[in-house]
C-alpha positions, 0 to 999 in steps of 0.5 A: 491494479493487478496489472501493475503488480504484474508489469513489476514482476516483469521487470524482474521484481521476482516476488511482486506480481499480483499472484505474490502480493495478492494473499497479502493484501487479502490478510490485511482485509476485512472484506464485508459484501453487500448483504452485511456478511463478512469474510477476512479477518484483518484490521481493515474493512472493506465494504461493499455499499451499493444498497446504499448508493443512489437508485439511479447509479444502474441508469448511470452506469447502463447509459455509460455502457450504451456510450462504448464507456467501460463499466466494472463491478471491482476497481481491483479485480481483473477488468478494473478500467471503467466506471462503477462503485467503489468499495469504501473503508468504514469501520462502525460507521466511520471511514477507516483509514490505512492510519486507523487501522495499521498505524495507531495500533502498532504505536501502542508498541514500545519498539515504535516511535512516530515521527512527524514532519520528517523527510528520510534523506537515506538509509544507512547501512554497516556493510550488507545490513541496514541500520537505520536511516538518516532523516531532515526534521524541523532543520536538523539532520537526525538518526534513527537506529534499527535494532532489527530491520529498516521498513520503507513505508513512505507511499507508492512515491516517497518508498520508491524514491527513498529506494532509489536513492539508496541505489543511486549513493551507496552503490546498493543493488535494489533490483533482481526481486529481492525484497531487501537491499543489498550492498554490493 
């Protein structure tokens, strides 16, 4: 939610409120409106399915509202707490998933490889540079090396965790707004 982003940024996560992440995510998306129009030009569509819904959700929702209950027309706009209808990721008539549309083109590249079933227990680093990461899979302790850079897309729970933990053993500084960790 906006909001969120905006909380970070308040605790002086310089670069993370709403207005900085905003054209981000806005690139990423497809956006398709309820007449079938699209505008976006990212991997993920997002669209707009009311036509498609049940008559009766206006009545639904009226009779929320009638109840002091909030209602919104955008989960992600600037009022998102309510009840309402949700936007969906469908592509051809399919759900669309973040995996469909980001991960499995990018493992066509030969600089990536995917492993499953693995947990990151650190990412190591040569004096102020990331180098790689040190990860548990299937009871062994492997290293993943990093030509360029180390990216941390665990999910909103296992990144910051996997951050966190940098901090907490290599004395790393993962505050202050800056979008890479720094060793100290």
């Amino acid at each position: 939610m906006p909001a969120d982003f905006d909380d970070w940024r308040q605790m002086g996560n310089v670069g993370w409120g709403w207005a900085d992440v905003r054209p981000y995510f806005e690139r990423s998306e497809r956006r398709v409106d309820a007449a079938g129009r699209a505008s976006g030009e990212g991997p993920l569509d997002v669209k707009d399915v009311t036509p498609f819904l049940h008559p009766m959700r206006r009545n639904w929702l009226d009779a929320a509202a009638e109840l002091g209950l909030p209602v919104t027309d955008d989960f992600n706009g600037p009022h998102p707490e309510g009840l309402g209808c949700y936007q969906v990721t469908i592509r051809n008539g399919l759900r669309q998933s973040a995996a469909d549309a980001f991960l499995r083109p990018a493992l066509r590249r030969g600089n990536l490889r995917l492993e499953t079933g693995a947990w990151v227990r650190r990412i190591r680093f040569e004096q102020r540079r990331a180098v790689g990461v040190d990860y548990s899979q299937g009871g062994a302790e492997l290293f993943a090396a990093a030509n360029r850079e180390v990216i941390v897309c665990g999910g909103a729970v296992n990144s910051a965790a996997i951050v966190a933990a940098v901090g907490d053993r290599a004395g790393i500084d993962v505050g202050g707004g800056r979008h890479h960790a720094a060793a100290r």
